[in-house]
N, C-alpha and C positions, 0 to 999 in steps of 0.2 A: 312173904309179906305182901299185901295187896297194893300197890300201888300210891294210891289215898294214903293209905298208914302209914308205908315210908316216907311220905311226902309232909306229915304229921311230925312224925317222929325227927325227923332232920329240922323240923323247925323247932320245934322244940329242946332241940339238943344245940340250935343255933347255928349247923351245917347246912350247907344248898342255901338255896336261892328262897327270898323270904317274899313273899308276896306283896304287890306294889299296889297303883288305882286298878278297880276297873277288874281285881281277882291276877292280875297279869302279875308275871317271877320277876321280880329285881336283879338284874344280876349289877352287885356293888365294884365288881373289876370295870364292866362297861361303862357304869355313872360315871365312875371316876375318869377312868380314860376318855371319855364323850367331856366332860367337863374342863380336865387337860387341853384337849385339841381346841375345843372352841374357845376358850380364854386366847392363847397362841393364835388361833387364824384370825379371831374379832380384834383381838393385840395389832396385828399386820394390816388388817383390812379396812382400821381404823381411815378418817378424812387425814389428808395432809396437812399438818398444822394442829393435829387434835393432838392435846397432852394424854400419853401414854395413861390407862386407869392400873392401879397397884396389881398384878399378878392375884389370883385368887387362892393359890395353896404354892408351898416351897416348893413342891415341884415344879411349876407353873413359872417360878425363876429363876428356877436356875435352868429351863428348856429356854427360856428367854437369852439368858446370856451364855447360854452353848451355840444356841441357833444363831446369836450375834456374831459369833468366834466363827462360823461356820458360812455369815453371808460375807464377809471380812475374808476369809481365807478363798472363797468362789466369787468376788466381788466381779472379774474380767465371764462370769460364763454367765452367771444367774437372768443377769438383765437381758440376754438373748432370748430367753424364754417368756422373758415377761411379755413380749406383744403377743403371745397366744391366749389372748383374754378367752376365746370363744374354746377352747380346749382343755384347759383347766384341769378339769375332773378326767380327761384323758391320759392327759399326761401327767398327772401323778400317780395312775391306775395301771402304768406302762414302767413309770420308774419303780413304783412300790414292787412289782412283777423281777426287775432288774437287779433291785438293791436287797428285796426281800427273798426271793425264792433261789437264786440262781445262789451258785457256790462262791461264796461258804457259807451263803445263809445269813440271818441277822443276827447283827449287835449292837451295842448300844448306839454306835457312833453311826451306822445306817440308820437307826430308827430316828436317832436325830436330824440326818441329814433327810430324811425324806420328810420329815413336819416340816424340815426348814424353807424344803425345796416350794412344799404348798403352799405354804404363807407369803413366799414372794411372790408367787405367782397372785398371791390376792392384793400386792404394794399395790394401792393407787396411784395418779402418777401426778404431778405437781398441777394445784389448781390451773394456770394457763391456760392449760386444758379443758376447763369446767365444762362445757359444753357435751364435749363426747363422753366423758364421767359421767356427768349426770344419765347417760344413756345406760350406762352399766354402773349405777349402783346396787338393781336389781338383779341386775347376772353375780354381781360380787355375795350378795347377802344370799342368793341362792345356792352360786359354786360353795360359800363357807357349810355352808348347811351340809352338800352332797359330800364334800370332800370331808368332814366329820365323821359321818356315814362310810364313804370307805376306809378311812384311816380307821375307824373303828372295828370294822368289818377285818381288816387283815389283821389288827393288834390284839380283837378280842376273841378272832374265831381261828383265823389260821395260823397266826405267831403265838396263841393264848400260852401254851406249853413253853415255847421259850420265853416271854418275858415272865410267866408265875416262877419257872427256873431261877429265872436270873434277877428275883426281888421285886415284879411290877413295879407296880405305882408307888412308891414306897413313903416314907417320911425321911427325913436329910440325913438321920439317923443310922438308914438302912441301907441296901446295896442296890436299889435300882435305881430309874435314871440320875436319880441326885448324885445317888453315893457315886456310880460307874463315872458317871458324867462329869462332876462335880471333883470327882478324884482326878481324872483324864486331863480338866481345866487348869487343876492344880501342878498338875507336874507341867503340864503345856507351857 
């Protein structure tokens, strides 16, 4: 079959990736997890004193209150990391390498802990400070952007097989983060 024809044929039947603006493939595992992570780091990176805005899908809450569970149970290391404003996308590119590849490999409770780990890193830090914040607001809404991007990059290109395994992005219903996580919470 030529190429084109399969590429036809899978849309048609509803399979593969269905074409977006522009003639460009959609792929709906990446939206969704792109959409996931930026709800969670923009959640974080909110001003201090901004009322939290509602979660945008049930996954998207219950990452919220696992990530809680999880800055509560690292509450003495976390804030170490936070003065590395200017490294951000390093150092989560260096733990995602640590928590993701090295043995045993991920599961749900690493993939949690490494959103978790990036979104602190984007906590602002109590107005007082206004001054130097306001210098990095733009580092913040840029690092949220890049760090999207690689979290994306390792959840939809190189961990793709283990989280489609293990239920993706699922509805609360189902077995991934909610179910895995949401399960985990529950006996916790």
């Amino acid at each position: 079959m030529r190429e084109g024809a399969g590429r036809r044929q899978a849309q048609k039947t509803g399979r593969g990736r269905t074409p977006g603006r522009g003639g460009a493939m959609v792929d709906p595992f990446r939206e969704r997890t792109a959409r996931l992570l930026m709800d969670y780091l923009e959640f974080c990176a909110r001003e201090p004193g901004t009322p939290a805005p509602a979660p945008s899908t049930p996954e998207a809450a219950v990452l919220r209150h696992v990530a809680a569970r999880i800055q509560e149970a690292n509450r003495n290391v976390l804030p170490l990391y936070r003065r590395c404003r200017r490294h951000r996308v390093e150092l989560v590119a260096r733990m995602a390498q640590r928590l993701l590849d090295e043995d045993p490999g991920p599961s749900w409770g690493r993939v949690a802990s490494l959103v978790t780990f990036a979104g602190s890193l984007l906590e602002r830090p109590p107005q007082t400070t206004r001054r130097q914040e306001k210098r990095d607001d733009d580092g913040v809404s840029r690092d949220c952007r890049l760090l999207v991007a690689l979290l994306c990059a390792q959840f939809c290109e190189r961990h793709r097989a283990w989280l489609m395994a293990n239920g993706g992005w699922v509805s609360a219903k189902d077995a991934g983060l909610v179910g895995s996580l949401g399960r985990a919470h529950a006996a916790g």
